[in-house]
PyMOL Python script that loads the backbone (N, CA, C, O; Angstrom):
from pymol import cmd

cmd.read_pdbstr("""\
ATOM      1  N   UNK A   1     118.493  26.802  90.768  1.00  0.00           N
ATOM      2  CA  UNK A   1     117.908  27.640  89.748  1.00  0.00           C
ATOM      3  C   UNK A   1     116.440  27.271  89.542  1.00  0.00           C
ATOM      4  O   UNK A   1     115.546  28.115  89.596  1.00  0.00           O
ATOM      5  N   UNK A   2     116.256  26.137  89.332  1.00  0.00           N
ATOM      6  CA  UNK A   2     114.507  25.369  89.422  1.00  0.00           C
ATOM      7  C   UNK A   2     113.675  25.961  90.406  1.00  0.00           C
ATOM      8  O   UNK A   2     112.584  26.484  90.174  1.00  0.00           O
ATOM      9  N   UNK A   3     114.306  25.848  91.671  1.00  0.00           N
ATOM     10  CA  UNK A   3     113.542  25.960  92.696  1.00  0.00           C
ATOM     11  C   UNK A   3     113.367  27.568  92.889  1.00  0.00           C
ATOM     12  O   UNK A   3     112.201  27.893  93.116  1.00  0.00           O
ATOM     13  N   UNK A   4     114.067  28.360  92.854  1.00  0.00           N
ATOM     14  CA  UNK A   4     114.172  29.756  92.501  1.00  0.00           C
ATOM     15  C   UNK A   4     113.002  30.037  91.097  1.00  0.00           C
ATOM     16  O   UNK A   4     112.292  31.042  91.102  1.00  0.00           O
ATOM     17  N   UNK A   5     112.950  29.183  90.144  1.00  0.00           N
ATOM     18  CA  UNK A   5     112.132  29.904  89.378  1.00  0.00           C
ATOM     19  C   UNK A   5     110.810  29.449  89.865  1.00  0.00           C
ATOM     20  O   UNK A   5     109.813  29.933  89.329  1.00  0.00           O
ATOM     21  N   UNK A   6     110.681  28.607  90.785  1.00  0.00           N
ATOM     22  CA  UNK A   6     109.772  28.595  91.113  1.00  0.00           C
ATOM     23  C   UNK A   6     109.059  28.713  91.850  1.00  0.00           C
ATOM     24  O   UNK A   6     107.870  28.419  91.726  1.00  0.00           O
ATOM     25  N   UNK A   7     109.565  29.158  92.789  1.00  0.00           N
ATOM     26  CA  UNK A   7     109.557  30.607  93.959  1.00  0.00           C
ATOM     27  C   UNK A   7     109.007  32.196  93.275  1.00  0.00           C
ATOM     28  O   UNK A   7     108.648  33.149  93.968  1.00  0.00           O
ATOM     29  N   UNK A   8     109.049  32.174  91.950  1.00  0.00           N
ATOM     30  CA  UNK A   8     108.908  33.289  91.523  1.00  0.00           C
ATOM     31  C   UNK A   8     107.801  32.723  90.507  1.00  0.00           C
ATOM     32  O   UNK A   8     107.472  33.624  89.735  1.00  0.00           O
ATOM     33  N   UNK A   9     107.129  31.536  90.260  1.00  0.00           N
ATOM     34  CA  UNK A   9     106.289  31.605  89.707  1.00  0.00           C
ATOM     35  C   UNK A   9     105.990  31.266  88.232  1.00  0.00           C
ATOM     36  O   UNK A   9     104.972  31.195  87.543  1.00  0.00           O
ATOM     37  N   UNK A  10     107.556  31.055  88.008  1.00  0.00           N
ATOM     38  CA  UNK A  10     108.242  31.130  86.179  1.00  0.00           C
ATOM     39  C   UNK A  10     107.074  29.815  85.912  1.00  0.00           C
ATOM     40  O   UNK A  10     106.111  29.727  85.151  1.00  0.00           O
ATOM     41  N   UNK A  11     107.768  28.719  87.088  1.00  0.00           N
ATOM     42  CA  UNK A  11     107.642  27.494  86.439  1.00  0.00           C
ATOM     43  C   UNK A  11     106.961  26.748  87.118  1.00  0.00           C
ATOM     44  O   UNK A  11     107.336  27.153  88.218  1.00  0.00           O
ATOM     45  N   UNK A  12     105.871  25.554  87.458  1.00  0.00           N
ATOM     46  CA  UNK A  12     104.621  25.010  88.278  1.00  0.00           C
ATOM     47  C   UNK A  12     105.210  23.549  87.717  1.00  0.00           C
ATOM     48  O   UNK A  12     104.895  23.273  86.560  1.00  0.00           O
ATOM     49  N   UNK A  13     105.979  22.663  88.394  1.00  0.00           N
ATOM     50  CA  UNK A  13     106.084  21.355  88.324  1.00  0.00           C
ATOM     51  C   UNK A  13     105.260  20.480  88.853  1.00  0.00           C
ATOM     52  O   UNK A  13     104.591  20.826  89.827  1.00  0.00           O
ATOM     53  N   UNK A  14     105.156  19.348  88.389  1.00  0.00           N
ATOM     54  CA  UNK A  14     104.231  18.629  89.075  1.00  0.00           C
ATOM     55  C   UNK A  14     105.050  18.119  90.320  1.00  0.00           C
ATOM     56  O   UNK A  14     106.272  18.211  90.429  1.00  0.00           O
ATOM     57  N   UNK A  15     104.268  17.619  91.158  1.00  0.00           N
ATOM     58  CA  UNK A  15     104.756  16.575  92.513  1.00  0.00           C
ATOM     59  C   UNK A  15     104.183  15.562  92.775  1.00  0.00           C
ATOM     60  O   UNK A  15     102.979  15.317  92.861  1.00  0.00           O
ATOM     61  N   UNK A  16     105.121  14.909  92.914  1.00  0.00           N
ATOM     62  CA  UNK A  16     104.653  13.171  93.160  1.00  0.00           C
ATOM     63  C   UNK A  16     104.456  13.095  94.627  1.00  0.00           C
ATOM     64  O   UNK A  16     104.769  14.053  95.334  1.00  0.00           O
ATOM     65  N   UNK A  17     103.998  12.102  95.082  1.00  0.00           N
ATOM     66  CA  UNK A  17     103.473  11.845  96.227  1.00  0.00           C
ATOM     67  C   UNK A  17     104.900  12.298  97.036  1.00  0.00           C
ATOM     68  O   UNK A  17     104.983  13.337  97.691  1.00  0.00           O
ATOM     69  N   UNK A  18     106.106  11.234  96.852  1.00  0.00           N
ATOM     70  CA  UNK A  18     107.399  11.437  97.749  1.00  0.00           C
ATOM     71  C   UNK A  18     107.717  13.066  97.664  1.00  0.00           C
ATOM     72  O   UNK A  18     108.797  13.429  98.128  1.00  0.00           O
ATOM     73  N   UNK A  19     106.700  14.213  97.009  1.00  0.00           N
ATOM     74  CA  UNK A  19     107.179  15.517  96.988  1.00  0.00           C
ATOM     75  C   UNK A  19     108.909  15.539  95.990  1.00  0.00           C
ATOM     76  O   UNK A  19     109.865  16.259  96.278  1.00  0.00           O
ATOM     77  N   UNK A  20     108.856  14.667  94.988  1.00  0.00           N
ATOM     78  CA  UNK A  20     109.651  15.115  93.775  1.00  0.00           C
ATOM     79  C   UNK A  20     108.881  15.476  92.690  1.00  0.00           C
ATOM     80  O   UNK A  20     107.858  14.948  92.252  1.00  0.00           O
ATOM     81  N   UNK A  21     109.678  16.722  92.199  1.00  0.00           N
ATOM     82  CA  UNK A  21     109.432  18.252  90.948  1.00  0.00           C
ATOM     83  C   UNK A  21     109.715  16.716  89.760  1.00  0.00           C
ATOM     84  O   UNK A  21     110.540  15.802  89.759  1.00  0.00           O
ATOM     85  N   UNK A  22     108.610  17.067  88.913  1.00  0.00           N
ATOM     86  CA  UNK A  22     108.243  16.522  87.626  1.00  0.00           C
ATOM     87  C   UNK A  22     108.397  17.695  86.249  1.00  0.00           C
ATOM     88  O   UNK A  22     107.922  18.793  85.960  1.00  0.00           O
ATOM     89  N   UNK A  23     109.016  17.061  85.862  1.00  0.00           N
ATOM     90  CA  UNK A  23     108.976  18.948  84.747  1.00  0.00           C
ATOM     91  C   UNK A  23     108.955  17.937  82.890  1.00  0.00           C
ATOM     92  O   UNK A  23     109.894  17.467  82.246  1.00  0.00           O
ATOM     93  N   UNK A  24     108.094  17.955  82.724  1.00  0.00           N
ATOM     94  CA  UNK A  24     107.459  17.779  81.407  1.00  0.00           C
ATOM     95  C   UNK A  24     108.315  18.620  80.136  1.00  0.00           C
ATOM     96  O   UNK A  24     109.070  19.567  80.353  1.00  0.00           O
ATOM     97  N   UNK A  25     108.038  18.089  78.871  1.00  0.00           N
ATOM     98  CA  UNK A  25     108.458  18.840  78.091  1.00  0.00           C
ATOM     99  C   UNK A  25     108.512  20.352  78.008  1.00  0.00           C
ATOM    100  O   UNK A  25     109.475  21.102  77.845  1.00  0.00           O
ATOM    101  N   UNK A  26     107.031  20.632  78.185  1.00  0.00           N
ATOM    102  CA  UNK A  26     106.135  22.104  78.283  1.00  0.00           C
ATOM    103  C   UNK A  26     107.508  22.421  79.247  1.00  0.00           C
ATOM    104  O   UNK A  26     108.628  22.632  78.782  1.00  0.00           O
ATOM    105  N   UNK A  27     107.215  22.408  80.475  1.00  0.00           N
ATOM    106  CA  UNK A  27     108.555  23.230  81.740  1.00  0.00           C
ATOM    107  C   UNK A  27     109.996  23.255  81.437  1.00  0.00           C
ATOM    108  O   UNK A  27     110.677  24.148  81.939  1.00  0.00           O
ATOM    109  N   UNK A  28     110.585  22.287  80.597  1.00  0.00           N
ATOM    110  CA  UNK A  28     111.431  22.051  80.244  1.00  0.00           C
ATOM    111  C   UNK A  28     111.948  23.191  79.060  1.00  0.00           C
ATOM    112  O   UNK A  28     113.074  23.675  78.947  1.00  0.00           O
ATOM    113  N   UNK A  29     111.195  23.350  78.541  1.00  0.00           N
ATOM    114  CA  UNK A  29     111.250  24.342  77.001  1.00  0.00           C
ATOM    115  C   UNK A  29     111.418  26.102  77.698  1.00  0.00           C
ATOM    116  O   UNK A  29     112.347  26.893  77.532  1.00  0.00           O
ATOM    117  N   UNK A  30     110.052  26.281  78.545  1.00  0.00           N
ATOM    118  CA  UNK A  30     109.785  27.233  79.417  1.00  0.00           C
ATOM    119  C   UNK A  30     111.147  27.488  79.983  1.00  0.00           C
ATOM    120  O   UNK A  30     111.506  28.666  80.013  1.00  0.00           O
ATOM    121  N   UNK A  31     111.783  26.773  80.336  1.00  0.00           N
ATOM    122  CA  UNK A  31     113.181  27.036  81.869  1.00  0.00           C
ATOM    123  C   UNK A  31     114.352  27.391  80.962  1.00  0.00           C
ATOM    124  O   UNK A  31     115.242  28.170  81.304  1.00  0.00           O
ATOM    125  N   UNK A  32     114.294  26.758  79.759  1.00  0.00           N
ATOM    126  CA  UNK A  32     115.255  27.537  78.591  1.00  0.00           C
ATOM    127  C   UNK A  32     114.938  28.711  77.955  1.00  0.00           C
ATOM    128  O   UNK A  32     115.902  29.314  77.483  1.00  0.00           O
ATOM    129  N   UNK A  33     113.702  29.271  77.791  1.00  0.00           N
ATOM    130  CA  UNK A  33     113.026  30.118  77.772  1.00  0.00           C
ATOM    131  C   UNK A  33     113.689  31.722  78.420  1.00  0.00           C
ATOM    132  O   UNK A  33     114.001  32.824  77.970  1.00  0.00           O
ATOM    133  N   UNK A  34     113.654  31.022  79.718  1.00  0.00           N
ATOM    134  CA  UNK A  34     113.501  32.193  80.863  1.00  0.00           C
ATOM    135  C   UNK A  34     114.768  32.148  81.491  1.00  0.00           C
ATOM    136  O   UNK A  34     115.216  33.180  81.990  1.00  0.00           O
ATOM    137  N   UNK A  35     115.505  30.923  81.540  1.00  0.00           N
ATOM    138  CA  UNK A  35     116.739  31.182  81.692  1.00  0.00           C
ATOM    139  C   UNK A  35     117.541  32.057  80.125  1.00  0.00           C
ATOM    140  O   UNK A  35     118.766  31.994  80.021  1.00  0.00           O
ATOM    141  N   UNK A  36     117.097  32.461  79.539  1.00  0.00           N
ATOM    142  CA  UNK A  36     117.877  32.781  78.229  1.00  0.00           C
ATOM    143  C   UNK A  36     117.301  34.552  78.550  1.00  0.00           C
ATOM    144  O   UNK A  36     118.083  35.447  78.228  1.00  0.00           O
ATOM    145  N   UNK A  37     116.010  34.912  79.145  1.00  0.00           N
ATOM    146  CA  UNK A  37     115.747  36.084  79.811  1.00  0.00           C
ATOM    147  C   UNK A  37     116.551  36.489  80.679  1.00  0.00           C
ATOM    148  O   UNK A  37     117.351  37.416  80.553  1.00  0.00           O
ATOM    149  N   UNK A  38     116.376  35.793  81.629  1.00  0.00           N
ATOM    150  CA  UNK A  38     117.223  36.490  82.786  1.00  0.00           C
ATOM    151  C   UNK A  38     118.694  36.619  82.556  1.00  0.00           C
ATOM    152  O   UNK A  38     119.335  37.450  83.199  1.00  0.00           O
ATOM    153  N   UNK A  39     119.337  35.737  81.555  1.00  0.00           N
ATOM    154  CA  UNK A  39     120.727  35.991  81.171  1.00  0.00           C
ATOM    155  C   UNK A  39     120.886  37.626  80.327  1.00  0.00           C
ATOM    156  O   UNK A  39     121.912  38.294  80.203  1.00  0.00           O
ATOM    157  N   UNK A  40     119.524  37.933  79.848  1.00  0.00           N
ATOM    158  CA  UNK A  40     119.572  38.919  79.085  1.00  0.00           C
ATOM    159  C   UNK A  40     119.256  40.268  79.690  1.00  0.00           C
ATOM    160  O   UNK A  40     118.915  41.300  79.110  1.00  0.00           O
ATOM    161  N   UNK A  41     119.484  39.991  81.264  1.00  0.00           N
ATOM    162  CA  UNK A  41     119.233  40.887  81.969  1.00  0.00           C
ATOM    163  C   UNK A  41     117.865  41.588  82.572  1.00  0.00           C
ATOM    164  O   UNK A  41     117.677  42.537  83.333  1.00  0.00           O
ATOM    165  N   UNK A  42     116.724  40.377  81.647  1.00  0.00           N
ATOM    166  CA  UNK A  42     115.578  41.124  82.065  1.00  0.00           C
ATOM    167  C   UNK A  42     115.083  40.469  83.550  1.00  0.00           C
ATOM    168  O   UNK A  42     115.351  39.275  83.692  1.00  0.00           O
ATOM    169  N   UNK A  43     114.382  41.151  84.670  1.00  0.00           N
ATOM    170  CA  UNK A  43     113.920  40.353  85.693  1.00  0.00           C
ATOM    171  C   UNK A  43     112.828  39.293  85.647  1.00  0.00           C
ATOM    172  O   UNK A  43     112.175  39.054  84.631  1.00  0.00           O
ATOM    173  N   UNK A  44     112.709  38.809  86.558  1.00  0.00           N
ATOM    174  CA  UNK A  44     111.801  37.733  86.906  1.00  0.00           C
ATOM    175  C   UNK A  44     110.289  38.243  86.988  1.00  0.00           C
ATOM    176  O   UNK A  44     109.453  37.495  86.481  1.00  0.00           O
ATOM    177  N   UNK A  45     109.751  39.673  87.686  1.00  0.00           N
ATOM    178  CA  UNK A  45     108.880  40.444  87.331  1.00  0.00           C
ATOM    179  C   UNK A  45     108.256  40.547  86.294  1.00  0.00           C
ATOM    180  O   UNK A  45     107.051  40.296  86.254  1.00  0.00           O
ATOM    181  N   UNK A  46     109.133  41.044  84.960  1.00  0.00           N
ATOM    182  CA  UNK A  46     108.904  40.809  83.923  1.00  0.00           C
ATOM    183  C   UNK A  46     108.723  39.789  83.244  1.00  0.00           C
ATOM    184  O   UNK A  46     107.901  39.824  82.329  1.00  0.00           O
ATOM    185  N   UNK A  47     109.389  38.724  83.502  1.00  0.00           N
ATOM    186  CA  UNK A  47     108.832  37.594  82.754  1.00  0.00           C
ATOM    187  C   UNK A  47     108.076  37.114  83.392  1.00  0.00           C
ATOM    188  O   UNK A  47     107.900  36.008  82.880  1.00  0.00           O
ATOM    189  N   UNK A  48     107.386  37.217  84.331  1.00  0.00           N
ATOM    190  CA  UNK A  48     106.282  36.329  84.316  1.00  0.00           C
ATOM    191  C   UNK A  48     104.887  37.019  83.699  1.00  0.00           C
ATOM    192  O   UNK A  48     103.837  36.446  83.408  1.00  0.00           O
ATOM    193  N   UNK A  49     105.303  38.775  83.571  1.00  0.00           N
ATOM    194  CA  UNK A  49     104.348  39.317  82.607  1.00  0.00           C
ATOM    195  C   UNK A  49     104.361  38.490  81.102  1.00  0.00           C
ATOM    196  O   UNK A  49     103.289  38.071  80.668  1.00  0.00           O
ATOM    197  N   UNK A  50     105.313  38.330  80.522  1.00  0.00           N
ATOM    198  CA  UNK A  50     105.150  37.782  79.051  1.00  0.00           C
ATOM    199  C   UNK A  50     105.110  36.290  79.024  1.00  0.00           C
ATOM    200  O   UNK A  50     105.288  35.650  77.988  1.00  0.00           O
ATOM    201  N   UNK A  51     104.838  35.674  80.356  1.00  0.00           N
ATOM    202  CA  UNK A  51     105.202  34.125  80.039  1.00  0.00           C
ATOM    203  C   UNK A  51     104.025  33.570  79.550  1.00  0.00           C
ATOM    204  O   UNK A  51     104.046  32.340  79.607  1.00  0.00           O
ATOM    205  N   UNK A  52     102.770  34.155  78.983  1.00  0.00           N
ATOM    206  CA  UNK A  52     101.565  33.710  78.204  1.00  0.00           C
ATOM    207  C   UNK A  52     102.069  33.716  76.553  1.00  0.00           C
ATOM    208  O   UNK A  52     101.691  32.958  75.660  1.00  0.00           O
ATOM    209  N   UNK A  53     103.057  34.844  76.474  1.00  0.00           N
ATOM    210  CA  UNK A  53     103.789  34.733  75.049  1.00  0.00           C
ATOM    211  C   UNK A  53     104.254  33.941  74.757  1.00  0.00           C
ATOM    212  O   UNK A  53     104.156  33.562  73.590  1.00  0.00           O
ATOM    213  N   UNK A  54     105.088  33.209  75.780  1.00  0.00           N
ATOM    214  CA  UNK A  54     106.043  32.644  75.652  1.00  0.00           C
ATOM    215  C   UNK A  54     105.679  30.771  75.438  1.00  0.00           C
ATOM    216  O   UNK A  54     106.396  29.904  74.940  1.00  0.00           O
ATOM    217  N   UNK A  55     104.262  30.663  76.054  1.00  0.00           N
ATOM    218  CA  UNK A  55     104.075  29.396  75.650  1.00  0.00           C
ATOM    219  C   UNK A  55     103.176  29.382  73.908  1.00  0.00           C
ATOM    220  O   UNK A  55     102.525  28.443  73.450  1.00  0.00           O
ATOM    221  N   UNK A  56     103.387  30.476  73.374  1.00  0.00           N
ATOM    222  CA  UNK A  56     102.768  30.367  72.098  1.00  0.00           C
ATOM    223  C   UNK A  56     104.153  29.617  71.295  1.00  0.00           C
ATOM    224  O   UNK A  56     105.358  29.624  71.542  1.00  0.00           O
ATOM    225  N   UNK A  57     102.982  28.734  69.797  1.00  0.00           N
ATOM    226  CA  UNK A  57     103.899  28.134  69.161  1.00  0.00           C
ATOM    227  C   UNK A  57     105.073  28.769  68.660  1.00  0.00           C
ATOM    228  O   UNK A  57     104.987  29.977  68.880  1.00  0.00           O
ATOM    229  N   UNK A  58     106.075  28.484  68.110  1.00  0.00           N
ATOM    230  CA  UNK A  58     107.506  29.203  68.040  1.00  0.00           C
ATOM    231  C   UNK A  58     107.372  28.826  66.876  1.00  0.00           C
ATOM    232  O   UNK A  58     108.405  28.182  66.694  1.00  0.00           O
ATOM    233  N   UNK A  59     106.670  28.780  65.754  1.00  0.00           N
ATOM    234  CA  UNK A  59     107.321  28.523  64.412  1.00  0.00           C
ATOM    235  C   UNK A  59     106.942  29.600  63.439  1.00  0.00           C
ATOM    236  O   UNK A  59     105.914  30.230  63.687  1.00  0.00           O
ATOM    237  N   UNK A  60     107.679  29.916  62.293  1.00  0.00           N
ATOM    238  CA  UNK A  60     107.632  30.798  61.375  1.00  0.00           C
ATOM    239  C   UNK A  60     106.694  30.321  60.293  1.00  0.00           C
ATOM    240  O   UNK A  60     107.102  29.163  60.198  1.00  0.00           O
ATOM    241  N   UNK A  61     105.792  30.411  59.478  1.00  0.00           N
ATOM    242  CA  UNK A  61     105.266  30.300  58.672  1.00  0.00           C
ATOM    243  C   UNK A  61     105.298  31.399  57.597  1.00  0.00           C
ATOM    244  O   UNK A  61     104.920  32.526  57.914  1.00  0.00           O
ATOM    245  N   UNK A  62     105.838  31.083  56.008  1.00  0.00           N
ATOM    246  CA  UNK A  62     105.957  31.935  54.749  1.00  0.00           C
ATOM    247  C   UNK A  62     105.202  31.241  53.681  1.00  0.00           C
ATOM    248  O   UNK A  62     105.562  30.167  53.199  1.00  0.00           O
ATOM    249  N   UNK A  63     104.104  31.918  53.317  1.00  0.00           N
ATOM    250  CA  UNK A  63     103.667  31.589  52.620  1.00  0.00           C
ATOM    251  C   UNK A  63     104.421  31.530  51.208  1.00  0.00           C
ATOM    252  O   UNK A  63     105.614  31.831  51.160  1.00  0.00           O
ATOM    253  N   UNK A  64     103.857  31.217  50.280  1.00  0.00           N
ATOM    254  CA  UNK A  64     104.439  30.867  48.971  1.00  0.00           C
ATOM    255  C   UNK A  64     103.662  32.286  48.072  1.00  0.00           C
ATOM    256  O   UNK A  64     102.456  32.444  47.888  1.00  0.00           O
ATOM    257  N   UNK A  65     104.539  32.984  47.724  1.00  0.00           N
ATOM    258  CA  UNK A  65     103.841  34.470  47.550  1.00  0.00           C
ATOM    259  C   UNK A  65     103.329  34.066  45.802  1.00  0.00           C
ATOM    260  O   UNK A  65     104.162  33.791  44.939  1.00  0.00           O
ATOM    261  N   UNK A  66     102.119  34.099  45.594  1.00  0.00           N
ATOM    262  CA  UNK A  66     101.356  34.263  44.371  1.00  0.00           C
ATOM    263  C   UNK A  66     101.471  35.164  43.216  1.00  0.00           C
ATOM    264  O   UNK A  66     101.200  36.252  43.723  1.00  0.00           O
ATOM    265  N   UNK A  67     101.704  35.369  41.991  1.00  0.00           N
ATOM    266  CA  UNK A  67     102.058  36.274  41.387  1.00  0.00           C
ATOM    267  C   UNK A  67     100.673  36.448  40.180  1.00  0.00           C
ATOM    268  O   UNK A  67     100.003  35.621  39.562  1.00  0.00           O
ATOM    269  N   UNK A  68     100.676  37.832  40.236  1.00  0.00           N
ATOM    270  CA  UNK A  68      99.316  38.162  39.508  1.00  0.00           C
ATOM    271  C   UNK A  68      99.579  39.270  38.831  1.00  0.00           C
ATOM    272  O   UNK A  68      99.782  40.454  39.103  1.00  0.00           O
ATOM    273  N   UNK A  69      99.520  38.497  37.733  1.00  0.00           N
ATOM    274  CA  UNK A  69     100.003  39.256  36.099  1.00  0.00           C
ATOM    275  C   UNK A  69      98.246  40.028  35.690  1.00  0.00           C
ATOM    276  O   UNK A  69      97.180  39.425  35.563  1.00  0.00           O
ATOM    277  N   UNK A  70      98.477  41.279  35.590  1.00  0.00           N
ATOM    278  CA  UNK A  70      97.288  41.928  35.457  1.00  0.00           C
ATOM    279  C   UNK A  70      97.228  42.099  33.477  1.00  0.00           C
ATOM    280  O   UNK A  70      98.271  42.016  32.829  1.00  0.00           O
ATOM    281  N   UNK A  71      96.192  42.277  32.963  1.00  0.00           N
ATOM    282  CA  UNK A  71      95.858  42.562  31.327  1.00  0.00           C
ATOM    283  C   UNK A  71      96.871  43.197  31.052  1.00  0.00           C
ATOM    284  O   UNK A  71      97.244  43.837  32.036  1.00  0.00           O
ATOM    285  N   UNK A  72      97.590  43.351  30.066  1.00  0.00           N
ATOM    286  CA  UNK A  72      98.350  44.253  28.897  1.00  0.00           C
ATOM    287  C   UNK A  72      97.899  45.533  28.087  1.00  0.00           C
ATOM    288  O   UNK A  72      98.654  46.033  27.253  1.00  0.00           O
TER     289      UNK A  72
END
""", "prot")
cmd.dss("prot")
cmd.show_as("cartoon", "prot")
cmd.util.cbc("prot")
cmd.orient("prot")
């Protein structure tokens, strides 16, 4: 599955001299990512269109909504 996604470009591991795939947190996150795509039926084509999305941060931020009582 690694080597397949990376045949297609998903995923860029590093290589050590002996030519062994290094996969960092970053690739690691990515391969759950895109394996959770392709389970969802979308192709490999396609994700490598959105995989600039896909390394954006993943967290939700809500602000604390302010309340503004206007004159009487």
């Amino acid at each position: 599955m690694l080597r397949y996604y990376e045949e297609q470009g998903l995923v860029v591991p590093r290589r050590l001299d002996n030519g062994y795939r290094v996969y960092v947190n970053h690739l690691l996150d990515r391969v759950q990512k895109v394996r959770g795509l392709i389970d969802a039926g979308i192709p490999p084509r396609i994700i490598s269109d959105i995989l600039p999305c896909l390394d954006q941060p993943q967290e939700i931020v809500v602000r604390t909504p302010t309340r503004h009582f206007g004159s009487c």
